[in-house]
PQR file with spaces between the fields and no chain letter, atoms N, CA, C, O and H, PARSE charges and radii, in Angstrom:
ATOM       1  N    UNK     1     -43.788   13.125   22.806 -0.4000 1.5000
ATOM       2  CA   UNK     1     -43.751   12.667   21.434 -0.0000 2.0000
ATOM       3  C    UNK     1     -42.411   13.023   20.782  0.5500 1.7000
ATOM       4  O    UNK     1     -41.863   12.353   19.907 -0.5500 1.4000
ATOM       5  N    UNK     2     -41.876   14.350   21.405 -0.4000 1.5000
ATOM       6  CA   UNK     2     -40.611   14.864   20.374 -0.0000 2.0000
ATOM       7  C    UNK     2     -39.753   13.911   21.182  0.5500 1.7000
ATOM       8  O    UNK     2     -38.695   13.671   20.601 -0.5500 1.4000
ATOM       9  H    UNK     2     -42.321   14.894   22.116  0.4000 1.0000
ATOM      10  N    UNK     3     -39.878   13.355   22.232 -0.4000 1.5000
ATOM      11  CA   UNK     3     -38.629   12.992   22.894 -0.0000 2.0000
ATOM      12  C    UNK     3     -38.589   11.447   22.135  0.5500 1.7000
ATOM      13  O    UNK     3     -37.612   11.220   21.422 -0.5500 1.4000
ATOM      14  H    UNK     3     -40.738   13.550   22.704  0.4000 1.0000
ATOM      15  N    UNK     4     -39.504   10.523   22.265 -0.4000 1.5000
ATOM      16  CA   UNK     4     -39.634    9.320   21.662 -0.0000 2.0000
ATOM      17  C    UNK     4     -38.903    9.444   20.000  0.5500 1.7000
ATOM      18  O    UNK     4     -38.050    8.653   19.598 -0.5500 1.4000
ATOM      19  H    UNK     4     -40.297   10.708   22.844  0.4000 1.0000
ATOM      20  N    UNK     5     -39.411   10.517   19.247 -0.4000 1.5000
ATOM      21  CA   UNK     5     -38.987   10.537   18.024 -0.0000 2.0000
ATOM      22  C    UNK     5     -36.950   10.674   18.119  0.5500 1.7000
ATOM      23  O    UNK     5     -36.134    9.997   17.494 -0.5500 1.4000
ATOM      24  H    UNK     5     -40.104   11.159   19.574  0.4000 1.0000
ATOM      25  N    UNK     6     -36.700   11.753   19.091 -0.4000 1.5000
ATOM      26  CA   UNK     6     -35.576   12.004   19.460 -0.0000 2.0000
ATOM      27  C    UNK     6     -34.736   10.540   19.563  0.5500 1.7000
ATOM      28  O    UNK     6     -33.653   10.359   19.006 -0.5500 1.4000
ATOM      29  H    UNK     6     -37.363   12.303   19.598  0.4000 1.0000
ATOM      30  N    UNK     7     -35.511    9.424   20.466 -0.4000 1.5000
ATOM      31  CA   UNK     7     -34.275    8.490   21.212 -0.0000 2.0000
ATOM      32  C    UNK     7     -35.054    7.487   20.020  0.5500 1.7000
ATOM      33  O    UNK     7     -34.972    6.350   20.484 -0.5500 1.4000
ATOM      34  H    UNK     7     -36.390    9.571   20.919  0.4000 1.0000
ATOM      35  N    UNK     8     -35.547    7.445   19.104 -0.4000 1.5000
ATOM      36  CA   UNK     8     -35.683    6.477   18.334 -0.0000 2.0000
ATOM      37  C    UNK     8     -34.724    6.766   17.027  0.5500 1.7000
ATOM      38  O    UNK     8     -34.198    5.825   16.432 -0.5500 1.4000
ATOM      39  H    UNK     8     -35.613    8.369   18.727  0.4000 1.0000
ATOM      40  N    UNK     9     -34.539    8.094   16.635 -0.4000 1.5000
ATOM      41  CA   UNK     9     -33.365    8.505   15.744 -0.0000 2.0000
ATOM      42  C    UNK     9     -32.022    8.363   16.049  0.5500 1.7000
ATOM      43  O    UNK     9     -31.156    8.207   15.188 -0.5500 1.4000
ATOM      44  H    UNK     9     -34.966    8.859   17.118  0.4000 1.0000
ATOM      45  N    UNK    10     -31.751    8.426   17.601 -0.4000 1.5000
ATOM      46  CA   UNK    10     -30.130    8.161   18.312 -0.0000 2.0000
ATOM      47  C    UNK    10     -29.759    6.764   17.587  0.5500 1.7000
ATOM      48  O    UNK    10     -28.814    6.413   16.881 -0.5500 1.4000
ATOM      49  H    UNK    10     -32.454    8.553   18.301  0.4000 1.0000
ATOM      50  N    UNK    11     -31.202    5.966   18.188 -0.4000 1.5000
ATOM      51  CA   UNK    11     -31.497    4.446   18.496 -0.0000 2.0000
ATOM      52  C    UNK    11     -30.684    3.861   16.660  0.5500 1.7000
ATOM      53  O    UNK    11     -29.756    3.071   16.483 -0.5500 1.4000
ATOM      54  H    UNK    11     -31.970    6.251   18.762  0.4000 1.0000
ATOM      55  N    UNK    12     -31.379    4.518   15.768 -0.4000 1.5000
ATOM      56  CA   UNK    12     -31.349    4.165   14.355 -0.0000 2.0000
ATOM      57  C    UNK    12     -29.787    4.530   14.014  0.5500 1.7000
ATOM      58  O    UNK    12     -29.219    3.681   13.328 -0.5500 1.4000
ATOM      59  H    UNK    12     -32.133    5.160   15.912  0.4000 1.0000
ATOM      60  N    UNK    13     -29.300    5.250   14.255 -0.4000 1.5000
ATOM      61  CA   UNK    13     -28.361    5.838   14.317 -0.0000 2.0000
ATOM      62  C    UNK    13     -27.048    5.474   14.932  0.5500 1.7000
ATOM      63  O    UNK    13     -25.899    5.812   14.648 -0.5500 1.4000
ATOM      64  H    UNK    13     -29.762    5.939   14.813  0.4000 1.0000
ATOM      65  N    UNK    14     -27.451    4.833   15.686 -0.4000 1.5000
ATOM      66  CA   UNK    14     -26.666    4.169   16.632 -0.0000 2.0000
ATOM      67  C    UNK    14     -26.538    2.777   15.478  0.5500 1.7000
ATOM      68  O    UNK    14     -25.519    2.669   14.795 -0.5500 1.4000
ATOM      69  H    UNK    14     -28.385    4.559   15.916  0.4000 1.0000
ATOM      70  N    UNK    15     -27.597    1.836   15.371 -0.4000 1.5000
ATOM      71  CA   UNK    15     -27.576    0.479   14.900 -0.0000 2.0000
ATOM      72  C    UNK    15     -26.857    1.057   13.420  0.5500 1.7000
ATOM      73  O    UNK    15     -26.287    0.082   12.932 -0.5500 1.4000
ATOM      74  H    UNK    15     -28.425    1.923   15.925  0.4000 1.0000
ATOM      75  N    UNK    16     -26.685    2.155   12.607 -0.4000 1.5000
ATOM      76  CA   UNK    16     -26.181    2.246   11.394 -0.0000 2.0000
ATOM      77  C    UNK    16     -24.632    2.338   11.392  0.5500 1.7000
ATOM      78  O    UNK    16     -23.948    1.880   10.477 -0.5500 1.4000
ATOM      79  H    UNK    16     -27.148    2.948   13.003  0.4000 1.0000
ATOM      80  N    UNK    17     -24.179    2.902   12.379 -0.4000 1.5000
ATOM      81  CA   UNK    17     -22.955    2.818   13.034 -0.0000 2.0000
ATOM      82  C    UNK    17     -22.356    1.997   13.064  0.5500 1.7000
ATOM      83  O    UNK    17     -21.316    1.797   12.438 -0.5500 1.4000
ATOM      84  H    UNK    17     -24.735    3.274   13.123  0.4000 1.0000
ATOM      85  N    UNK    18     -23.132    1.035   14.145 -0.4000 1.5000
ATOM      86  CA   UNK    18     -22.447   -0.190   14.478 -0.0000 2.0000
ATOM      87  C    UNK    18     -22.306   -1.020   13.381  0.5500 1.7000
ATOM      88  O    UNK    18     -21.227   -1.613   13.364 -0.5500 1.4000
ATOM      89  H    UNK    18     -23.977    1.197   14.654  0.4000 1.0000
ATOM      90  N    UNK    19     -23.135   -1.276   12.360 -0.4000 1.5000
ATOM      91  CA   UNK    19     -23.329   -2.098   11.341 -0.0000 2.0000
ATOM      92  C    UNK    19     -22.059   -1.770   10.444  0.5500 1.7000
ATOM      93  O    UNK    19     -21.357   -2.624    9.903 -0.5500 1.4000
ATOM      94  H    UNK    19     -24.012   -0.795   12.374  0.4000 1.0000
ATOM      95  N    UNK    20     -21.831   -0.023   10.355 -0.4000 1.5000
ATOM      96  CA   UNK    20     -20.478    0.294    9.168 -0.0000 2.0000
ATOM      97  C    UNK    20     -19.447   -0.362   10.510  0.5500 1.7000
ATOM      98  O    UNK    20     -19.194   -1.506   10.134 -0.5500 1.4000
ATOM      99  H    UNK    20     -22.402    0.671   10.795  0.4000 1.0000
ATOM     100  N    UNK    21     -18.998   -0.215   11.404 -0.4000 1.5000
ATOM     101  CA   UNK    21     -17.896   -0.227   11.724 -0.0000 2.0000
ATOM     102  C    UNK    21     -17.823   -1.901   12.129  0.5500 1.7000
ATOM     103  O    UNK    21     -16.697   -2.390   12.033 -0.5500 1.4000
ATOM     104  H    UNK    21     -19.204    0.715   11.709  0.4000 1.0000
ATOM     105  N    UNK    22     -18.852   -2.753   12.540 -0.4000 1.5000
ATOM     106  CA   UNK    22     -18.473   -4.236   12.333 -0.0000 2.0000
ATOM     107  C    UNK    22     -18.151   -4.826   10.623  0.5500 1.7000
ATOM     108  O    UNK    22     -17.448   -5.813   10.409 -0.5500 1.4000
ATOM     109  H    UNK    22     -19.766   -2.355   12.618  0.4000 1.0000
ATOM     110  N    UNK    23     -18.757   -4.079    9.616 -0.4000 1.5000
ATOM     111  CA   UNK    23     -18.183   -4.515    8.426 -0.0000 2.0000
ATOM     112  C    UNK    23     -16.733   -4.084    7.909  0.5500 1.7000
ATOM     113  O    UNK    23     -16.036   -4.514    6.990 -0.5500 1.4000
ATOM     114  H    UNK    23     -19.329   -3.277    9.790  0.4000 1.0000
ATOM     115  N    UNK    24     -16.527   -2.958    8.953 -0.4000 1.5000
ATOM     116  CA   UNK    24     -15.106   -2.152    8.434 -0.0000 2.0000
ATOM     117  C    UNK    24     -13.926   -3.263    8.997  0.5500 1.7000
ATOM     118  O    UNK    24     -12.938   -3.539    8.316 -0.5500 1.4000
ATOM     119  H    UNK    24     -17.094   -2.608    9.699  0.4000 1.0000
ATOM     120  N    UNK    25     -14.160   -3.798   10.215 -0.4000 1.5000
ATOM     121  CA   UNK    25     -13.493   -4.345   11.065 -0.0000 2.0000
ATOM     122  C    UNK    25     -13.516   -6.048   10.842  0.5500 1.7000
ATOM     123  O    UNK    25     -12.809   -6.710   11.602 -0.5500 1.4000
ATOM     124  H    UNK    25     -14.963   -3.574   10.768  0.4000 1.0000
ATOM     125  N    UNK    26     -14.139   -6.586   10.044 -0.4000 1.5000
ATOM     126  CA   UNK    26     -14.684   -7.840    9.684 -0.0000 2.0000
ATOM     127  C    UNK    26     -13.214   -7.807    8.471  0.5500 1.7000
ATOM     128  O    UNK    26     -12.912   -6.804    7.824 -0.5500 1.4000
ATOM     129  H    UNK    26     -14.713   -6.047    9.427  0.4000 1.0000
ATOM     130  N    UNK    27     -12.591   -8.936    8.412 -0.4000 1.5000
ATOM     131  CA   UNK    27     -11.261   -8.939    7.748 -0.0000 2.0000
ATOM     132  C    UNK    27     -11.871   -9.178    6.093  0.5500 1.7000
ATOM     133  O    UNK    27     -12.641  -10.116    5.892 -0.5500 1.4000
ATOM     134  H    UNK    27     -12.837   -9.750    8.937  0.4000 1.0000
ATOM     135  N    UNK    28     -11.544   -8.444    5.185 -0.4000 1.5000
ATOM     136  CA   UNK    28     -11.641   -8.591    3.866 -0.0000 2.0000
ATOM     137  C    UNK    28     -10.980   -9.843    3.180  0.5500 1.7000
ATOM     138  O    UNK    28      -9.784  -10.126    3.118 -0.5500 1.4000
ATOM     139  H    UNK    28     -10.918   -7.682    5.348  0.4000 1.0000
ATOM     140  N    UNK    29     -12.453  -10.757    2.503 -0.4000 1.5000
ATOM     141  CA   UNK    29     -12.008  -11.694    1.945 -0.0000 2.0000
ATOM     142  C    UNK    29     -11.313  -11.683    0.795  0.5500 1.7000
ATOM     143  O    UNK    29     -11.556  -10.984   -0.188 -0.5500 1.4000
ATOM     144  H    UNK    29     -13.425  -10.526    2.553  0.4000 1.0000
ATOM     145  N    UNK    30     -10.087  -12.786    0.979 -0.4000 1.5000
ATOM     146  CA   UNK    30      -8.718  -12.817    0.008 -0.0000 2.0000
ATOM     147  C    UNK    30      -9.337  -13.935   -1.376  0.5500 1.7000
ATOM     148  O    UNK    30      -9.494  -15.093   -0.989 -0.5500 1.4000
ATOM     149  H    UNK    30      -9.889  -13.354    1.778  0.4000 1.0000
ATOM     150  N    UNK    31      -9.532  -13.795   -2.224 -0.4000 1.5000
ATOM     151  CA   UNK    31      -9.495  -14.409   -3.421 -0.0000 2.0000
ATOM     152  C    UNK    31      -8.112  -14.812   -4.040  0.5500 1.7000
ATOM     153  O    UNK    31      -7.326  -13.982   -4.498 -0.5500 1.4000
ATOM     154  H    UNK    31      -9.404  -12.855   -2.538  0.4000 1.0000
ATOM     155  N    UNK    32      -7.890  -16.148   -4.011 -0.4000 1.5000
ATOM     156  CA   UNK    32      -7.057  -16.865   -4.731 -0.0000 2.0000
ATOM     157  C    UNK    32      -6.852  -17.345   -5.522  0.5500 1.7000
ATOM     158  O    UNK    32      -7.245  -18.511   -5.568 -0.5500 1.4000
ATOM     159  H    UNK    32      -8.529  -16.823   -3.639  0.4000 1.0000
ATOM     160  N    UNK    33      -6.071  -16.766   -6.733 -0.4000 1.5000
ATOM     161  CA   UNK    33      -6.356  -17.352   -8.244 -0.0000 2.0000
ATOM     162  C    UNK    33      -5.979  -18.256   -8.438  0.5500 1.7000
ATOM     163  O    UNK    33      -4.955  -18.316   -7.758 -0.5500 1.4000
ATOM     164  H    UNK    33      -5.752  -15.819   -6.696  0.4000 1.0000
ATOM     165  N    UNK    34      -6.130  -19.441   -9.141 -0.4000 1.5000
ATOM     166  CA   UNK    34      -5.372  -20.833   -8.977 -0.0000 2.0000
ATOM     167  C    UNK    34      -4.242  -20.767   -9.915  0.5500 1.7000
ATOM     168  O    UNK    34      -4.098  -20.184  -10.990 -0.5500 1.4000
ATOM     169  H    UNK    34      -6.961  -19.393   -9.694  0.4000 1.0000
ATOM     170  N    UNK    35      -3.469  -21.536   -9.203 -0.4000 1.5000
ATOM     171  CA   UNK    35      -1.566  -21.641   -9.856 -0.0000 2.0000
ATOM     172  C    UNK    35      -2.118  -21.998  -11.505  0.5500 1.7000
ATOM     173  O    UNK    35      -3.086  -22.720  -11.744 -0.5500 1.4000
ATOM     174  H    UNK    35      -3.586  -22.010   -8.330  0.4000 1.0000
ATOM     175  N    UNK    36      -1.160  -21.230  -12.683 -0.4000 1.5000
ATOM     176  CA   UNK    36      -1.177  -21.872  -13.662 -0.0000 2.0000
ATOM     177  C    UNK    36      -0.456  -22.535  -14.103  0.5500 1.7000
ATOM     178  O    UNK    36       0.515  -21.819  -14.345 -0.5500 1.4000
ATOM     179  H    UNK    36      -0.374  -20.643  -12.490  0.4000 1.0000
ATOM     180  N    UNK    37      -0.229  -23.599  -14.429 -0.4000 1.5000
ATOM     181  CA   UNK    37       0.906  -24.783  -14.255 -0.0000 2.0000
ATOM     182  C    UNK    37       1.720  -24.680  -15.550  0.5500 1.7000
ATOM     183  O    UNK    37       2.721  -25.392  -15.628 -0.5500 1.4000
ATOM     184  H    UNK    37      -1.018  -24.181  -14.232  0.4000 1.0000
ATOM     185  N    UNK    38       1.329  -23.676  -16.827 -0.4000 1.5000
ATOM     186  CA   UNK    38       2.073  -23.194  -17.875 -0.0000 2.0000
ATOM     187  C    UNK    38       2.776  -21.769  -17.340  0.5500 1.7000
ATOM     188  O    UNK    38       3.329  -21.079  -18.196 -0.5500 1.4000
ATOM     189  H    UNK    38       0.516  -23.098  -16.763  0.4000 1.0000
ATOM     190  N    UNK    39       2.772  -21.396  -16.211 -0.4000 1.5000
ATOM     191  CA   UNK    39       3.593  -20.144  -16.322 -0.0000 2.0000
ATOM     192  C    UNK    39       4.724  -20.437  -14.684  0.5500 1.7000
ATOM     193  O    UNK    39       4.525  -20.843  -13.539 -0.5500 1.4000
ATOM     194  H    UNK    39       2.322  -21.956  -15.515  0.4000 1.0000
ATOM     195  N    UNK    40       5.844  -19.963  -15.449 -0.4000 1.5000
ATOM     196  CA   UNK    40       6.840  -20.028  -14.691 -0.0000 2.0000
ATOM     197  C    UNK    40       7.459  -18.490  -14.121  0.5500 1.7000
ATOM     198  O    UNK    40       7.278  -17.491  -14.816 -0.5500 1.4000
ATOM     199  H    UNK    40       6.006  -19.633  -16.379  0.4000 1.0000
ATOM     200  N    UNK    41       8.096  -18.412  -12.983 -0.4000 1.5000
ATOM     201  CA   UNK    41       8.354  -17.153  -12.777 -0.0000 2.0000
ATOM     202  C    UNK    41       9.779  -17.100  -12.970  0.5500 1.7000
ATOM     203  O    UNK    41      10.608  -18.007  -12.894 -0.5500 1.4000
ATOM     204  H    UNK    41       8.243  -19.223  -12.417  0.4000 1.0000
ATOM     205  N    UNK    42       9.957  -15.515  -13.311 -0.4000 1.5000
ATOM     206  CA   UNK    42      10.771  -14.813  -13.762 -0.0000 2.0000
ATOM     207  C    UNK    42      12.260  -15.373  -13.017  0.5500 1.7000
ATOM     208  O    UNK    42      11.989  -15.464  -11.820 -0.5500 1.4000
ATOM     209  H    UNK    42       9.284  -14.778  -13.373  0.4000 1.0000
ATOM     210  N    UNK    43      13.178  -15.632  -13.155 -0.4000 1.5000
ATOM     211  CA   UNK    43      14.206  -16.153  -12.372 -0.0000 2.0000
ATOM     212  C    UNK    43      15.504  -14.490  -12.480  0.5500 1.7000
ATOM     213  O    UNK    43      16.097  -14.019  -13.450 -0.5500 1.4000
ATOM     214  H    UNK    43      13.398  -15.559  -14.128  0.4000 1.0000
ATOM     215  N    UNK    44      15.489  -14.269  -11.712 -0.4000 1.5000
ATOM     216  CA   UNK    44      16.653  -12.665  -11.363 -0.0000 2.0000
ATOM     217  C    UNK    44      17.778  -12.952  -11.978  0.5500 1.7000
ATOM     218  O    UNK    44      18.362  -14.027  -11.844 -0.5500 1.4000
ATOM     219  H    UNK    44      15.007  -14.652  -10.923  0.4000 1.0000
ATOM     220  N    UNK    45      18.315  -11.641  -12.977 -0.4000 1.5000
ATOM     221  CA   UNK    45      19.444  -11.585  -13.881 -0.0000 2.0000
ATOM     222  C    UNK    45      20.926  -11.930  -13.094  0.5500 1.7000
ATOM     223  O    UNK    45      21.929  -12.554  -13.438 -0.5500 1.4000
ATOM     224  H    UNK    45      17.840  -10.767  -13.086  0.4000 1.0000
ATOM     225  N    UNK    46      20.496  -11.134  -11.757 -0.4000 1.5000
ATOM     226  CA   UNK    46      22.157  -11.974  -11.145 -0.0000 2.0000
ATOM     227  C    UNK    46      21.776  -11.975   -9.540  0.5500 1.7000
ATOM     228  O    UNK    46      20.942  -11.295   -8.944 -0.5500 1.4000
ATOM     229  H    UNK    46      19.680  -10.627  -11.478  0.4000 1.0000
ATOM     230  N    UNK    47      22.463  -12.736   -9.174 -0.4000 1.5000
ATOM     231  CA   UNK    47      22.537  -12.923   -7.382 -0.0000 2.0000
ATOM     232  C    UNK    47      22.097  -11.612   -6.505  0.5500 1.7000
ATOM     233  O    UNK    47      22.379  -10.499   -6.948 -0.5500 1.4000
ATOM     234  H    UNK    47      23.142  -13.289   -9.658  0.4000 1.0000
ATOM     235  N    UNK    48      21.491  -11.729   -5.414 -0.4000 1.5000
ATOM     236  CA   UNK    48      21.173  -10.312   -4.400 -0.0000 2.0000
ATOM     237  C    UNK    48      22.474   -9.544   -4.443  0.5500 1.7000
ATOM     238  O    UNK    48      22.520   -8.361   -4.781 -0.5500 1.4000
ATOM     239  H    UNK    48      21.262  -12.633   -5.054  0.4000 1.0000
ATOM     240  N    UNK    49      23.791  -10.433   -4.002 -0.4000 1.5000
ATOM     241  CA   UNK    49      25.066  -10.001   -4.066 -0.0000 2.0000
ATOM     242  C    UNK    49      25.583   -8.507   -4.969  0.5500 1.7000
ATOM     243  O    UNK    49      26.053   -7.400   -4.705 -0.5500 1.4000
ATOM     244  H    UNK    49      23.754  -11.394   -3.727  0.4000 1.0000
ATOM     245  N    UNK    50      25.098   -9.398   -6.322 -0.4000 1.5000
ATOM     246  CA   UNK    50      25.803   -9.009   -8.004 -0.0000 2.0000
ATOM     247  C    UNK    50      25.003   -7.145   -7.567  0.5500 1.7000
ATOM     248  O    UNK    50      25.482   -6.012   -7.523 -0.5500 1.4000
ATOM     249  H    UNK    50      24.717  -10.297   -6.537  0.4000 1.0000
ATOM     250  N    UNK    51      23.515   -7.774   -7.313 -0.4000 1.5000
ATOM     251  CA   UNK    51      22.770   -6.869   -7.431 -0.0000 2.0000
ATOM     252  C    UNK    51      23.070   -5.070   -6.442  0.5500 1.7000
ATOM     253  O    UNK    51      22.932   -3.890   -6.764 -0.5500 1.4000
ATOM     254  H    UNK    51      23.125   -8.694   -7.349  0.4000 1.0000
ATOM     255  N    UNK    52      23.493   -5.755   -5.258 -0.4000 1.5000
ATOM     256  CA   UNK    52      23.965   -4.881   -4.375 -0.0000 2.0000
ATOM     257  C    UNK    52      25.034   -4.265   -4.354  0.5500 1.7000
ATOM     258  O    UNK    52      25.181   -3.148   -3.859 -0.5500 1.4000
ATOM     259  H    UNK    52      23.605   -6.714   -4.997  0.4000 1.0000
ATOM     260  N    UNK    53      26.168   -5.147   -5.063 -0.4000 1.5000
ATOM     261  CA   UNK    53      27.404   -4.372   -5.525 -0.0000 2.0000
ATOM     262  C    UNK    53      26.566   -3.180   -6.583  0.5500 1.7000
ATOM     263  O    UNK    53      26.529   -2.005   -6.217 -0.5500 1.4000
ATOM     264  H    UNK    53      26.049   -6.055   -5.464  0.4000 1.0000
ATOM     265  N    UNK    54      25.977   -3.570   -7.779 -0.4000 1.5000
ATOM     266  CA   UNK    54      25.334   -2.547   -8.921 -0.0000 2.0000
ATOM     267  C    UNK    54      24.825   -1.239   -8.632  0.5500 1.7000
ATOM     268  O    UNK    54      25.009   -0.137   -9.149 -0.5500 1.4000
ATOM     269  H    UNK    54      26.007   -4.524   -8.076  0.4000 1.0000
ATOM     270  N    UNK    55      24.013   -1.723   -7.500 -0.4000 1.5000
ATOM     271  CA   UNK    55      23.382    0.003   -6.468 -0.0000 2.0000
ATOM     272  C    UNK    55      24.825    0.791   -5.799  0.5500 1.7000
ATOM     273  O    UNK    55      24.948    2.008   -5.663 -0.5500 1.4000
ATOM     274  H    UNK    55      23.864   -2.618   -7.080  0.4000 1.0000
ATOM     275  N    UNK    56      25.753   -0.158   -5.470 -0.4000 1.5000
ATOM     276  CA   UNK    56      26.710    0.692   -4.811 -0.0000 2.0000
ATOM     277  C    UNK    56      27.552    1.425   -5.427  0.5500 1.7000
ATOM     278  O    UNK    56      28.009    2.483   -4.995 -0.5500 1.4000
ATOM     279  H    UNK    56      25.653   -1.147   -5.580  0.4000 1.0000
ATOM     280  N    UNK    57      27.850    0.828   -6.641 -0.4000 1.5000
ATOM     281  CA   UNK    57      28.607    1.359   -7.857 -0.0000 2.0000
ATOM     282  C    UNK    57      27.651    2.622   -8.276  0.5500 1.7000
ATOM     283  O    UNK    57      27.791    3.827   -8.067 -0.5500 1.4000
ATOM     284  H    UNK    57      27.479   -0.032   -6.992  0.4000 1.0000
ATOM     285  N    UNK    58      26.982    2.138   -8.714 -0.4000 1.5000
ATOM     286  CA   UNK    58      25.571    3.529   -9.508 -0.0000 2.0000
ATOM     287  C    UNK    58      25.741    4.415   -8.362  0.5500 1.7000
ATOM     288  O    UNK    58      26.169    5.479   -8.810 -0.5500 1.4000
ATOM     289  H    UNK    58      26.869    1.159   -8.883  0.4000 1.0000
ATOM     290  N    UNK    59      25.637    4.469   -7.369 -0.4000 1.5000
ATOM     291  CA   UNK    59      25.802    5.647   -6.235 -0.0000 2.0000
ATOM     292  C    UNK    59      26.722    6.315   -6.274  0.5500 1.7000
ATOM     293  O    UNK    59      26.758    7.482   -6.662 -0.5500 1.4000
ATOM     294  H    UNK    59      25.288    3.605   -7.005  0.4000 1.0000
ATOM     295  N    UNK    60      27.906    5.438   -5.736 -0.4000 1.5000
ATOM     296  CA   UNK    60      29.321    5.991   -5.796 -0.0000 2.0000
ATOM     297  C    UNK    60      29.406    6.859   -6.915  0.5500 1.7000
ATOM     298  O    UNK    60      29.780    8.002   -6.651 -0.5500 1.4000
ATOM     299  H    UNK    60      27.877    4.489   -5.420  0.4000 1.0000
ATOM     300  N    UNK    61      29.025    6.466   -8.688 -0.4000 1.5000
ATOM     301  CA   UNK    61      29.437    7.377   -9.796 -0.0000 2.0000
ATOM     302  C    UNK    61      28.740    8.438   -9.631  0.5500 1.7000
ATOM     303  O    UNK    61      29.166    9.556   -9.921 -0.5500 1.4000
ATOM     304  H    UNK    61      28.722    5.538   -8.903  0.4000 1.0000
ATOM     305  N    UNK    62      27.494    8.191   -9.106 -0.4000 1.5000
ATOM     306  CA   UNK    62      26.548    9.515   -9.300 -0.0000 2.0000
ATOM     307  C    UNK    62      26.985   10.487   -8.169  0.5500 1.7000
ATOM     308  O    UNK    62      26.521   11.626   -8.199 -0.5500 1.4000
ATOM     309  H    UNK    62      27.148    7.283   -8.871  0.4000 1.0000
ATOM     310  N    UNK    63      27.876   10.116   -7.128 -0.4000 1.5000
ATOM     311  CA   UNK    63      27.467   11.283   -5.873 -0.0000 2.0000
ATOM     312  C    UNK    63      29.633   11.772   -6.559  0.5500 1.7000
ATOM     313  O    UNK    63      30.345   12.641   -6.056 -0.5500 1.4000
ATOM     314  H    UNK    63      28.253    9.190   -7.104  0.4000 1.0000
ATOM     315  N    UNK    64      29.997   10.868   -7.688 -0.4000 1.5000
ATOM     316  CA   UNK    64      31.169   11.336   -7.799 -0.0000 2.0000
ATOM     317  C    UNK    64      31.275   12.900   -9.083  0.5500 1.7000
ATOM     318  O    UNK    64      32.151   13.762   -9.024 -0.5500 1.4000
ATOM     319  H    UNK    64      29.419   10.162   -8.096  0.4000 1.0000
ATOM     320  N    UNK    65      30.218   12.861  -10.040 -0.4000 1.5000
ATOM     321  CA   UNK    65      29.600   13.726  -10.801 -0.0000 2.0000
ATOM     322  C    UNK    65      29.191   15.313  -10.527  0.5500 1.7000
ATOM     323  O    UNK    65      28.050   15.538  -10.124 -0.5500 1.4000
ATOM     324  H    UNK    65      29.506   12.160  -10.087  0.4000 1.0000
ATOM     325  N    UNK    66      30.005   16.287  -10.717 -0.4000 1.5000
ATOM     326  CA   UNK    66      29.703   17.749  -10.122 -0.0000 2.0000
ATOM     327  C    UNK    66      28.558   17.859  -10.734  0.5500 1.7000
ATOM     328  O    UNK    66      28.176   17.563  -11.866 -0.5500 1.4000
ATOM     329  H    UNK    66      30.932   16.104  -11.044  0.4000 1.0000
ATOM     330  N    UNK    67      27.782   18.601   -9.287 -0.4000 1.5000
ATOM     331  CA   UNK    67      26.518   19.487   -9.818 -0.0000 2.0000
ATOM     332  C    UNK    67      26.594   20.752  -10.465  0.5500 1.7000
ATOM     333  O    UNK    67      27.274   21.685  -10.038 -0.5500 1.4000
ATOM     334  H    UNK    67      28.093   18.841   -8.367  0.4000 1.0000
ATOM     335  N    UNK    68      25.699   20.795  -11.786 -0.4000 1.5000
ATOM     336  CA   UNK    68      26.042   22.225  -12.856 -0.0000 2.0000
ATOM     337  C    UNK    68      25.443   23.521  -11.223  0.5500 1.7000
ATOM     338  O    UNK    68      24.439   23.549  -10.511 -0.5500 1.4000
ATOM     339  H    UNK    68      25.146   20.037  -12.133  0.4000 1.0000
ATOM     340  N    UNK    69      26.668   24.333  -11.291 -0.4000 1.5000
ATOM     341  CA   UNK    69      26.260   25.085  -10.436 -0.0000 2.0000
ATOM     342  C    UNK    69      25.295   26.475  -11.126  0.5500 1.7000
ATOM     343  O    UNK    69      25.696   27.045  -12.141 -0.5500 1.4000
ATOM     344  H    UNK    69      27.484   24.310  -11.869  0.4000 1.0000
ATOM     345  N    UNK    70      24.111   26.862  -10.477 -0.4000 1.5000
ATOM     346  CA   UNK    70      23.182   28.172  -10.629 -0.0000 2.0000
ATOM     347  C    UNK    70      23.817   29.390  -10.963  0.5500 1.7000
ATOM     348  O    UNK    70      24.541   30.093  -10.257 -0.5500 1.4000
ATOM     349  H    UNK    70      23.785   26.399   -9.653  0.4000 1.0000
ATOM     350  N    UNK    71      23.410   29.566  -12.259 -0.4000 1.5000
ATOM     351  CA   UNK    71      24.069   30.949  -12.984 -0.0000 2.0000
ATOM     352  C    UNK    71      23.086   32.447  -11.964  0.5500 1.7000
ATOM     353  O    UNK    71      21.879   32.686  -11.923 -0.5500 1.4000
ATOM     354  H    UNK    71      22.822   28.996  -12.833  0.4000 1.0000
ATOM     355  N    UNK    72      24.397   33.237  -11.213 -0.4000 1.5000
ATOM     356  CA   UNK    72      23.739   34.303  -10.506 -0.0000 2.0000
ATOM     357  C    UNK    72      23.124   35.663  -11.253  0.5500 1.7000
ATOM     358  O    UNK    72      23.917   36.274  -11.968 -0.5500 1.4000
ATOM     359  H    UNK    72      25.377   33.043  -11.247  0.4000 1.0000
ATOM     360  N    UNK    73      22.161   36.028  -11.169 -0.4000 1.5000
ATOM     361  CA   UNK    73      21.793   37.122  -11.762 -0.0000 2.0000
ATOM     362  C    UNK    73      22.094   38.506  -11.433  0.5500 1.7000
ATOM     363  O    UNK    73      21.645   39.417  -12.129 -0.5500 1.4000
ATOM     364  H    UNK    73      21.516   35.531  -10.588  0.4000 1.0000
């Protein structure tokens, strides 16, 4: 009797398993909002170019800037 109760709890146990990990593995459905034909997207202030020179500049000034050095005690 204990053994039946035993392989019928594996048994349950088993099918609860399988059930989370085929829903984990089952690809999550994508919801698509429909285009709104009054909204336009944002168009970028200047070229990738413009943009990449801007990061290189901002770097260059910042790594040209001394660090306040730690007052020793």
């Amino acid at each position: 009797m204990r053994a039946v109760f035993g392989v019928l709890s594996v048994l349950i146990v088993v099918l609860i398993v399988g059930l989370l990990v085929k829903k984990q593995l089952s690809p999550a459905p994508v919801k698509v909002a429909p285009a709104d034909a009054g909204v336009t997207l944002p168009v970028p202030a200047a070229a990738p170019q413009q943009q990449v020179q801007q990061v290189r500049q901002q770097i260059e000034s910042t790594l040209q800037q001394a660090r306040p050095m730690p007052e020793d005690k």
